[in-house]
N, C-alpha and C positions, 0 to 999 in steps of 0.2 A: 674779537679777542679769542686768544686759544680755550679751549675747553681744560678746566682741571679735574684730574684725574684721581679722585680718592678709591684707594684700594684696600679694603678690608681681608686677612687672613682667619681663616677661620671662621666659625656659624657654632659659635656655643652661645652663652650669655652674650657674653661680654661686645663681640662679632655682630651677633645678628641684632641685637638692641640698639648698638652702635650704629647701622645699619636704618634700622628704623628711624631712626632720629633724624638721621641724615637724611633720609628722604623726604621726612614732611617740611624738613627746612626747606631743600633745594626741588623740591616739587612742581615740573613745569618752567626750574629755571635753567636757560639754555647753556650758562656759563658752567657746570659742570654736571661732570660723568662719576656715577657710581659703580663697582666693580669690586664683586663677592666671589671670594676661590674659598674651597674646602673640598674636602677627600672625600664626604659622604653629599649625598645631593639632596640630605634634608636636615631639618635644625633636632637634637633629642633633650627631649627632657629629663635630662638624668636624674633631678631630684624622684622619681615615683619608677626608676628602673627598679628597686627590691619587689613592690606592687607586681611588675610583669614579671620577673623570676618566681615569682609566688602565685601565680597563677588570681592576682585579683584586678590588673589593668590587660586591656589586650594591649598588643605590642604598637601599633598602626595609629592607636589612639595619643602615644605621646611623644609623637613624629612628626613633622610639618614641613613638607617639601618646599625646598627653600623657591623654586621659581615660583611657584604661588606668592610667595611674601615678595619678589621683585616688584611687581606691580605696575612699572609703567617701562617706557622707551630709555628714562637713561640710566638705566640698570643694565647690567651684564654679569652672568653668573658662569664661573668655569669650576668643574668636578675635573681636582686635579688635587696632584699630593703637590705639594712648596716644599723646593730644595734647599733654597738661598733667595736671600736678596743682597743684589750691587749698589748699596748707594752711593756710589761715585756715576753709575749712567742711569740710574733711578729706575731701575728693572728689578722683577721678582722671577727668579728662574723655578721653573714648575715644567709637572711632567708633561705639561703639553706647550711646550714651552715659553720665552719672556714675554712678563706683561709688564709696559708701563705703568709708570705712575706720579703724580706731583704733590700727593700725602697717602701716606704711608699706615696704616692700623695695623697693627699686629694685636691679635688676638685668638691665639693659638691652645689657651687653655692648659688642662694636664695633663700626665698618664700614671697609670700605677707607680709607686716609687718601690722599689725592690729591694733598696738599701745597698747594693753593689753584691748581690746574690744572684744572677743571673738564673741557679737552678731552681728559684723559688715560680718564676713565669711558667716553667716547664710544667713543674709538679702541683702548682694550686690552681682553684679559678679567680678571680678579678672581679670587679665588678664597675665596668668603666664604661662598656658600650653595648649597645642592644643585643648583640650576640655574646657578649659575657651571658647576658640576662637570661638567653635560650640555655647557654650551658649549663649554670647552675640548674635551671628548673627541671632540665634535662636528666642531671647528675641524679635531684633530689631522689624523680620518679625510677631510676635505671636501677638505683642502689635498694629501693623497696623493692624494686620486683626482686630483683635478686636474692635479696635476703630472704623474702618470701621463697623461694624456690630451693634454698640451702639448705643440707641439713646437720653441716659446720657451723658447732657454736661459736668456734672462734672468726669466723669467717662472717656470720650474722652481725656479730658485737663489731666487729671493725665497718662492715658493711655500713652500722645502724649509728655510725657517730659520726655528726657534723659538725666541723669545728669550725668556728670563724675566726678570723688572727687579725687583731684590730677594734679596741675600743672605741673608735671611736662614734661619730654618725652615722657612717654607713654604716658599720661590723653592727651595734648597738640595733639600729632600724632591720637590718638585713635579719637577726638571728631571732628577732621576735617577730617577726612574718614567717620564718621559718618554721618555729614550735608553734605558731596559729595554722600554718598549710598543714602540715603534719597530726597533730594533736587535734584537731580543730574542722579538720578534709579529711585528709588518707582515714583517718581513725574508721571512718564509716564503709571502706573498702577493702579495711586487710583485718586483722584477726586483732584481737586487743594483747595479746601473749606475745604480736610482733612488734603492735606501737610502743607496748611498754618496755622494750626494750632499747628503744631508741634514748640515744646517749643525744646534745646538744651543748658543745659549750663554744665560748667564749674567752678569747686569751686576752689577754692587754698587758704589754710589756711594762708597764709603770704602776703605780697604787690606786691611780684615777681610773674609770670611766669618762667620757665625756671630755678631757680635757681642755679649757678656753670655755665653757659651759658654767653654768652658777652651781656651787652646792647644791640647791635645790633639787634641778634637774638631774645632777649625778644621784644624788639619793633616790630618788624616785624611780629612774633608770632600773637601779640595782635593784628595786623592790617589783618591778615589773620584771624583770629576769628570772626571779625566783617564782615568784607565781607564774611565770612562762614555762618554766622547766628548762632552764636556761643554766647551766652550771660555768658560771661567772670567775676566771683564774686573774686573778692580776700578780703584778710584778714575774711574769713566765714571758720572759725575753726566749722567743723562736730565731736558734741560729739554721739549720736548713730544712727542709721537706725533702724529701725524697720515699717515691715509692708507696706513699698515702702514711709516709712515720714522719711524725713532727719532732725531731730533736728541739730540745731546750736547755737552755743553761743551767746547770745545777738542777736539776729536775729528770723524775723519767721522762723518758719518750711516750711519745701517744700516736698509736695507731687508727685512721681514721679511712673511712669511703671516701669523704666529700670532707676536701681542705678548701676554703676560699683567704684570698688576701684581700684586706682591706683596712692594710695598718698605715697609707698613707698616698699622697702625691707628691709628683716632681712636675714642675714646667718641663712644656715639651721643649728641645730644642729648634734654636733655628740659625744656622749660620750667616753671618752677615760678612762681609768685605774687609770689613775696620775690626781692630780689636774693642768688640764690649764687655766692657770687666762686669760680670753676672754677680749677683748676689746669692747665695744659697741657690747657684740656678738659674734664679730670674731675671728679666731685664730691669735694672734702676730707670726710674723714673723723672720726671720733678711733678710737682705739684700740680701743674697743668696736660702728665701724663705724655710729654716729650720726653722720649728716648734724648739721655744725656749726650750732647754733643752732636745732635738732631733733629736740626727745626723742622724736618718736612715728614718723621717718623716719630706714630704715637705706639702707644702698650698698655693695655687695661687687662682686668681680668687675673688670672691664676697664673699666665707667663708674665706678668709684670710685678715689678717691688717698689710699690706702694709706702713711703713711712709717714707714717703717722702718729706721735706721741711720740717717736724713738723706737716703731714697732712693728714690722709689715703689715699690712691689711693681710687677715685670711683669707686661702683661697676658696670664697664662697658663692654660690652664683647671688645668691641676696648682695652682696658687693660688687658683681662685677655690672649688675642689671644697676644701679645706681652710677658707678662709675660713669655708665656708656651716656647718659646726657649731658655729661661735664664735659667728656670730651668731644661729642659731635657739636656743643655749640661753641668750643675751641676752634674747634676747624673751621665751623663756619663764622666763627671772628676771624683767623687768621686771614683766609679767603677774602672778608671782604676790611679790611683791614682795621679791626677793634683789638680793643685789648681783651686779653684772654681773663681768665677767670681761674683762681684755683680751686683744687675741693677738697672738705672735708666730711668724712665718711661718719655718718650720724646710725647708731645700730638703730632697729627697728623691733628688738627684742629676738628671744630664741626660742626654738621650738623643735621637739623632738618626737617623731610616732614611735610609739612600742607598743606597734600589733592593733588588730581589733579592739576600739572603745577605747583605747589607751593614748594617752601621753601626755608631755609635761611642758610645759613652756614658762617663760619670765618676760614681761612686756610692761615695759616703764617700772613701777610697784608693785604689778600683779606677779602673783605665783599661781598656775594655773594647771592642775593635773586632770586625768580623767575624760571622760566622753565629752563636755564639753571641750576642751585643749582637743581631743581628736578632731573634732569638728572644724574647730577654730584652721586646725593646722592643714586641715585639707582644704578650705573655705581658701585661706591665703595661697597656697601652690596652684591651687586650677584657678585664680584669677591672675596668675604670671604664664600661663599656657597663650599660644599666640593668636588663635581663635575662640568662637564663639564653638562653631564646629567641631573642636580639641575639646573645650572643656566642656560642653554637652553631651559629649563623648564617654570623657572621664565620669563625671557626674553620675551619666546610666550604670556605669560598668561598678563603681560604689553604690548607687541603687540597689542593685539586682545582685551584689554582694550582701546585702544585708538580709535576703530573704532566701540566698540558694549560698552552695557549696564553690570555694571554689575551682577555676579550672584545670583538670589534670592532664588535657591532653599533652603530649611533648610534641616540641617545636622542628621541623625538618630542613 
């Protein structure tokens, strides 16, 4: 019998868990092949990229070179960027060019969303891939020396303000690691007359923090912000950057060193043969995670629309690492010919860090803030890390965080 070909796009959650799954199924069995394409040749942990911008994970640490996770003979991995895919000759065109296939995963994830601002890419940082993560920490330390070295107040003051634009998880976790590196590291390397100068805030275009989050967790949020030295703007909708000046609507301008974005995502795109009518973007779904109008094409994760209640799944990796067993044992019902199974997405509670000793979570009934909730929420992310290796890794690097400074070298 021919060999079937399942082809996975992309190595985020969604991809590489998908991936896992499908191997211990079909492990040793000869009737198919598995085939892994992504642009980068290792899997990242993006939940703990603020950590390496902030100098408290190394970077290597939340990285997993995807041939190591191949593991045996009927695996095949190509580091390539995906153009398109033909499904009328069941090809994915990529820069190294077509590869078959007779199922289909797409799992392509997201990228910054810009909002249809193009010069916002130009003029802020992101925080989307491991070399976001270099720039920011980059930024952090290029603009203290400088300031250090100026003997323009006005130039110190712009130098010494970091604004993050984005309430949300990230903008929220990013900017209280930030007043912890700062306040908490640098403090003990530059002059206190420099630290105290340093401005930090926090824009979110709506009334909330946290949005999709409990009250709870939004309060609490806000009350670590403040104790952070975090000066917290809501309803300050940002129409352009330019220049390191943040225009806002109705609002002065603010002039800043270090802009990061982090007000949102977009599915990435992928052009396909057929017209697929996208939802906000994303690929529709059904319930068993078949691309509409295509039995031998699936979509999980952050480039897929998910409904559920009348309401898309968020793009979270907490959902797209769930997702991925619903649908590799689709496949491998389709394969060997069961019926498929649909899913429903069950949360597992939510949980936010804000900085050393800090954060807040909701799990079933509990409300949980504080150095425990820190614990908790680090306890859960390095038991989703792909190794033993990874997260004994991680583990050291939060050890030897609790007893030393963190680190400032900048990254090259």
């Amino acid at each position: 019998m021919k060999k079937k070909r399942i082809v996975i796009l992309g190595a985020g959650f969604g991809g590489i868990y998908t991936f896992k799954y499908l191997h211990k199924k079909f492990h040793n069995d000869s009737r198919v092949e598995l085939v892994l394409i992504n642009r980068e040749n290792y899997f990242l942990f993006t939940p703990l990229l603020h950590e390496v911008a902030t100098g408290s994970v190394s970077p290597e640490h939340i990285i997993h070179p995807i041939r190591v996770s191949l593991g045996c003979c009927l695996s095949e991995f190509h580091e390539a960027n995906i153009l398109s895919v033909k499904t009328k000759t069941k090809t994915v065109n990529t820069s190294v060019g077509d590869i078959a296939y007779d199922y289909l995963v797409v799992a392509l994830g997201a990228k910054t969303n810009y909002f249809g601002m193009p010069e916002l890419k130009e003029n802020t940082l992101a925080l989307k891939t491991l070399e976001d993560a270099f720039s920011i920490k980059n930024q952090i330390i290029e603009t203290l020396e400088k300031a250090n070295q100026s003997d323009d107040k006005l130039e110190r003051e712009k130098l010494l303000r970091y604004v993050v634009i984005g309430g949300g998880p990230a903008g929220v976790e990013l900017a209280t690691e930030i007043s912890d590196f700062i306040y908490g590291t640098f403090r003990h390397y530059f002059s206190k007359s420099l630290i105290d100068q340093v401005d930090i805030q926090l824009l979110q275009a709506i009334d909330v923090i946290l949005p999709g989050f409990s009250p709870f967790i939004q309060n609490e949020a806000e009350k670590v912000l403040k104790k952070e030295k975090v000066a917290l703007k809501k309803n300050c909708m940002v129409s352009s950057v330019q220049g390191g000046v943040i225009e806002i609507k109705e609002a002065d301008p603010i002039e800043a060193g270090t802009v990061i974005w982090t007000a949102g995502v977009a599915a990435n795109t992928l052009p396909f043969d057929i017209d697929i009518e996208l939802s906000k973007g994303r690929i529709p779904v059904e319930n068993d995670f078949q691309v509409k109008g295509l039995e031998d094409v699936f979509a999980l994760g952050d480039i897929a629309d998910f409904q559920q209640d009348g309401a898309s799944l968020p793009p979270l990796a907490q959902v797209a690492v769930v997702q991925a067993k619903t649908l590799a044992y689709n496949i491998s019902a389709q394969i060997e010919g069961k019926p498929k199974k649909g899913f429903h997405f069950q949360s597992k509670g939510s949980l936010v860090s804000l900085g050393k000793f800090r954060a807040a979570g909701v799990i079933g009934p509990l409300k949980l803030r504080g150095p425990l909730m820190w614990w908790l929420w680090r306890t859960v992310y390095v038991t989703k890390l792909l190794t033993w290796k990874q997260r004994f890794r991680v583990v050291l690097d939060w050890t030897i965080g609790l007893f030393t400074r963190r680190d400032i070298s900048k990254f090259q």
